[in-house]
N, C-alpha and C positions, 0 to 999 in steps of 0.2 A: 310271591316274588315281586318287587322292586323294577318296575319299568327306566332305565335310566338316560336321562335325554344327554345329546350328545351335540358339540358344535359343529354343524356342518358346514366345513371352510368352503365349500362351492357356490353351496347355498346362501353362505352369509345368514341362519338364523340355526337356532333347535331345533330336532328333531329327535324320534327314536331310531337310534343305532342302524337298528333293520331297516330304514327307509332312507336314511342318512346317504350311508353309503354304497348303496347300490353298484351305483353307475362307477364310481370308484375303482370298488372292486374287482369289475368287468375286464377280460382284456381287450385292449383297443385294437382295431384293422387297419387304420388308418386311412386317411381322407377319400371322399370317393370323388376321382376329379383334380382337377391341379385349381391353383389359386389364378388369378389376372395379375399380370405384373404389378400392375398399376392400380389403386385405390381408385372405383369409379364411384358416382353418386350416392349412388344404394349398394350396404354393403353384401358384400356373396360369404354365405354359408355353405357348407359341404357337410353330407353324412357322413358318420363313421361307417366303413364295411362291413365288423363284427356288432359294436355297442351302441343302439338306438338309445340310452342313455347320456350320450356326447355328440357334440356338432365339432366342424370347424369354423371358425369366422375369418375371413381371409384379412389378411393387412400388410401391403406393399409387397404385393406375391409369397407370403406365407402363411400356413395355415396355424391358426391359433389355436389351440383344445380350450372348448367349453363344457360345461357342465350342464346336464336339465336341474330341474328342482325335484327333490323326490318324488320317484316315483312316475313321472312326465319322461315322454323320449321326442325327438326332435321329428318334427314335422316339415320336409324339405318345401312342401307345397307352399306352405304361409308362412316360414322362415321361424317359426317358435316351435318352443316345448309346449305336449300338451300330451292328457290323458290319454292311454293307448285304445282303450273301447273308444273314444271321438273318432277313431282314425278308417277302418274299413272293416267289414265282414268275414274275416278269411281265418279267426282265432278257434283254436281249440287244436286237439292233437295232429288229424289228418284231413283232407282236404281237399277242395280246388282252389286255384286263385281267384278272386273275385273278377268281374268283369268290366266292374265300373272305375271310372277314374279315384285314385285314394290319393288322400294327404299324404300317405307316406308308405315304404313298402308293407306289406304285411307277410307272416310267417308262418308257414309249415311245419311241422313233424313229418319222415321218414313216416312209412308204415311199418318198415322193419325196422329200420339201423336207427337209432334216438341218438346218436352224434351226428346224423346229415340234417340239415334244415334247408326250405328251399323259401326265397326270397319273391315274393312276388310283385313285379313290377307290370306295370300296363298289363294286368293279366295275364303274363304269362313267369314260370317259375322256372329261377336259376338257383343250381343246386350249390351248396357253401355244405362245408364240413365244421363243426368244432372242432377245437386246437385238442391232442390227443388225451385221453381220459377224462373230457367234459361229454356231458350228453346235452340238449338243447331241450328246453323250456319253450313250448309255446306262448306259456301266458303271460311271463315274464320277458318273452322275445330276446332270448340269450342262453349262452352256454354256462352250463355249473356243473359242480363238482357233483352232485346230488341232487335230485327234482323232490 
């Protein structure tokens, strides 16, 4: 079978379909945080709630959606997209939160219920549901129809 590259409008380049559009396809949570009225010097990014695949950039108090590049989720620490292994220790099914500072949240699996996913922030885990009939991915750090 035929691998076929696809233009990914986020991206700005080709890619295969499967890495293309990821993030895309994600549903968004929406901003985490509100914007400053005001455009200050350096600009402010915000995570999305549900899809570490998109950020906000804020501009004149709104938030703008952006995209990672395949495959990359948004790292609020140093303001880019970057590889989710770069990011903290806390991957695979089940778990504890890490204790050290991370670049960005890192994610849980439920031991029972695979639609709960718990977010870990400064070490400690807040619990988030998927939207109904998705279950949550660890490695992928998001909710789908099928793991």
């Amino acid at each position: 079978m035929k691998s076929m590259l696809v233009f990914a409008l986020f991206a700005l380049a080709c890619n295969f379909a499967s890495a293309a559009l990821v993030g895309a396809n994600l549903p968004l949570g929406g901003a985490a945080g509100a914007c400053p009225e005001s455009d200050g010097e350096n600009p402010v990014y915000l995570l999305d709630l549900k899809n570490r695949y998109v950020f906000y950039e804020c501009s004149n108090g709104q938030p703008i959606l952006m995209y990672c590049n395949d495959g990359l989720v948004f790292s609020p620490k140093n303001n880019t997209c970057d590889f989710p292994a770069s990011r903290c220790g806390a991957f695979g099914p089940v778990g504890e939160c890490p204790k050290e500072e991370c670049d960005a949240p890192a994610f849980l699996r439920d031991a029972i219920d695979m639609s709960v996913m718990y977010m870990c922030v400064d070490g400690e885990a807040e619990e988030r549901q998927c939207e109904e009939g998705l279950l949550f991915d660890p490695y992928r750090e998001a909710c789908f129809t099928e793991l």
